[in-house]
C-alpha positions in Angstrom: 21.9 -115.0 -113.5 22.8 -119.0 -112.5 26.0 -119.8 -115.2 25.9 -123.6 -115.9 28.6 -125.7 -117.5 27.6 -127.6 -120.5 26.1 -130.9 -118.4 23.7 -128.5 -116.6 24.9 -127.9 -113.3 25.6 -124.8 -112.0 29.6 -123.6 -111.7 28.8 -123.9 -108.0 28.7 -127.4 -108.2 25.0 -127.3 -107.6 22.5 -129.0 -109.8 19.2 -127.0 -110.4 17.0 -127.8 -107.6 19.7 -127.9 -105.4 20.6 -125.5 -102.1 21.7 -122.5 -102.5 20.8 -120.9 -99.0 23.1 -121.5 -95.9 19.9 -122.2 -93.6 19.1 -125.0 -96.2 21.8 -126.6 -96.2 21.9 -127.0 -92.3 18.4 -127.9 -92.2 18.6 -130.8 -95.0 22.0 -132.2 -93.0 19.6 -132.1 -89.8 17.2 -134.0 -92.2 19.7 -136.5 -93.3 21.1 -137.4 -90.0 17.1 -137.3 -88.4 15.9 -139.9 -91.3 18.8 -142.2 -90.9 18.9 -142.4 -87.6 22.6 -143.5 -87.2 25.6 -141.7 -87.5 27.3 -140.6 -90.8 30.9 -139.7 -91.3 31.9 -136.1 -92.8 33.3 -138.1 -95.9 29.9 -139.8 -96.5 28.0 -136.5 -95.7 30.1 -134.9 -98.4 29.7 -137.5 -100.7 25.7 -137.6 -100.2 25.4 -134.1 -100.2 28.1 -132.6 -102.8 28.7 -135.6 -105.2 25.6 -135.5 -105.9 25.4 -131.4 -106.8 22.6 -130.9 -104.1 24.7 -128.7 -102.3 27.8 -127.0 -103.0 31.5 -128.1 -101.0 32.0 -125.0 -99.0 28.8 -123.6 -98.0 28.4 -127.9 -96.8 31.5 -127.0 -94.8 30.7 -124.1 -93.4 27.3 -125.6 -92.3 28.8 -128.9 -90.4 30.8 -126.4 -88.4 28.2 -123.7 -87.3 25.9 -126.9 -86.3 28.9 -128.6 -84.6 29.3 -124.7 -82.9 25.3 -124.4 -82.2 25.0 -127.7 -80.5 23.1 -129.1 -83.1 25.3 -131.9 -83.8 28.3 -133.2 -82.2 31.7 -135.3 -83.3 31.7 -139.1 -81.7 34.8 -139.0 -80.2 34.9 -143.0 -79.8 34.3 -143.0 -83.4 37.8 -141.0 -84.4 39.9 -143.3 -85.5 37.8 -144.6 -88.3 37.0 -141.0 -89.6 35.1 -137.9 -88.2 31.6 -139.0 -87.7 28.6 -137.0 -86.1 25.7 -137.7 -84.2 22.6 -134.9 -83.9 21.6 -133.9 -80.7 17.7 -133.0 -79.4 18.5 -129.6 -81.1 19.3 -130.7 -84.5 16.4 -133.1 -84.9 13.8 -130.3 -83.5 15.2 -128.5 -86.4 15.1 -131.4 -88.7 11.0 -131.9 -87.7 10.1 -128.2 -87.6 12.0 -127.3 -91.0 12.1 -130.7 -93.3 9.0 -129.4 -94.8 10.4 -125.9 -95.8 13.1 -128.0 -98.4 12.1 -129.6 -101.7 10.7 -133.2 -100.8 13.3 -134.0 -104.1 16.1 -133.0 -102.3 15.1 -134.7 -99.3 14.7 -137.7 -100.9 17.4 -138.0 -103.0 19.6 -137.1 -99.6 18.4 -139.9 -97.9 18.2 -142.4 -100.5 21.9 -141.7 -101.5 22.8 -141.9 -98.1 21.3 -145.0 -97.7 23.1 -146.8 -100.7 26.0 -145.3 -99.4 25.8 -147.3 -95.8 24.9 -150.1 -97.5 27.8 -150.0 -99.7 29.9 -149.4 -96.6 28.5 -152.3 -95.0 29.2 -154.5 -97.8 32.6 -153.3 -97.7 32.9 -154.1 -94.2 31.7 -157.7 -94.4 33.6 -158.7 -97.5 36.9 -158.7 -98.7 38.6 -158.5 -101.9 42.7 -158.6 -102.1 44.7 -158.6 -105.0 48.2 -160.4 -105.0 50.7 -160.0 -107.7 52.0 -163.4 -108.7 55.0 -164.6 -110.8 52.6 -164.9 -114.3 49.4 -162.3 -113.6 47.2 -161.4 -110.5 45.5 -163.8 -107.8 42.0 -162.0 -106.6 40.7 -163.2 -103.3 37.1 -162.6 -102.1 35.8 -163.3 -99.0 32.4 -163.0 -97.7 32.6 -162.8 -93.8 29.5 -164.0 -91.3 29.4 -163.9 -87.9 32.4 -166.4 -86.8 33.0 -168.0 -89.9 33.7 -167.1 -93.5 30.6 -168.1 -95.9 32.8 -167.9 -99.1 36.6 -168.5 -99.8 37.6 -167.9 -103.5 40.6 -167.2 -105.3 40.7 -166.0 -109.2 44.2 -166.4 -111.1 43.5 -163.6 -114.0 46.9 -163.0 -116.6 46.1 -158.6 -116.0 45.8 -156.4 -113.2 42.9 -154.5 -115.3 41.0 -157.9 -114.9 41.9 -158.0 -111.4 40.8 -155.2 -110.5 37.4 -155.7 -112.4 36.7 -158.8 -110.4 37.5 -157.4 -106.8 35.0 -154.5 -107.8 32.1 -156.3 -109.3 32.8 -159.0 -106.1 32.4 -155.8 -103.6 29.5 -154.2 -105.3 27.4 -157.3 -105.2 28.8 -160.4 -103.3 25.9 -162.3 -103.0 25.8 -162.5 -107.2 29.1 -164.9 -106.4 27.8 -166.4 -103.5 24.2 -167.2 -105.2 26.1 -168.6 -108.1 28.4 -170.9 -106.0 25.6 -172.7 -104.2 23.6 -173.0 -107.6 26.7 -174.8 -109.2 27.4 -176.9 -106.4 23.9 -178.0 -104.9 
């Protein structure tokens, strides 16, 4: 008998549908990593795969190290100082192409897509910067949206709380171009 909590996932931390078997779960990380086709970080993985109750924290952790151990996937060792990222190997993607079809195509799905609006998220993030400075009477937000070689947009927001702040410099990161768009519309 599967006990749930009152939102409907399972105590595990799984939501129904999700992975429950130890062979799954190494086969839908092979899946992820094959569909991407660029390296994720353990962080991200975790976030993909157990934020979203599709699998469950410590059988995912037990699965990214008996692929590390079986030569499915391997730790980029350039990568290391921004976090632990991994990289599969022939192994892992024969297994990801031989087994992708044995998971549910839901799970497979909302892996990748998840994983996706994660990178891209992480991209944004990279490309754009939002500070927040304390100042004598409130908060100064400043958002920058970086190109290659120059900065497209300079801005800088005086809001009276650090609440306010705080909602600028996330909305700014979630969407830059919504500020960007609006600038040049304004202006031209």
């Amino acid at each position: 008998m599967t006990v749930m909590d009152f939102t409907g996932v399972n105590i595990d931390g799984v939501v129904p549908g999700g992975l429950h078997e130890d062979y799954e779960i190494k086969i839908l990380i092979c899946c992820l990593l094959e569909a991407l086709k660029e390296p994720l970080s353990k962080a991200q993985m975790n976030e993909v795969l157990t934020g979203n109750g599709l699998v469950n924290y410590f059988q995912f952790a037990e699965a990214v190290g008996e692929l590390l151990n079986n030569g499915h996937m391997e730790v980029i060792e350039e990568m290391r100082p921004e976090g632990e990222y991994y990289r599969l190997l022939p192994k892992g993607a024969q297994t990801a192409r031989e087994f992708e079809k044995s998971l549910p195509l839901s799970v497979r799905e909302k892996a990748v897509n998840n994983a996706l609006q994660l990178q891209k998220k992480a991209k944004l993030h990279a490309q754009n910067k939002a500070e927040i400075e304390q100042v004598a009477d409130g908060f100064l937000v400043s958002c920058v949206m970086q190109d290659i070689g120059s900065d497209l947009l300079r801005v800088s927001l005086f809001v009276p709380t650090k609440e306010q702040a705080h909602q600028i410099r996330d909305r700014f990161l979630d969407d830059p171009e919504i500020l960007y768009r609006s600038v040049l519309e304004a202006l031209t």
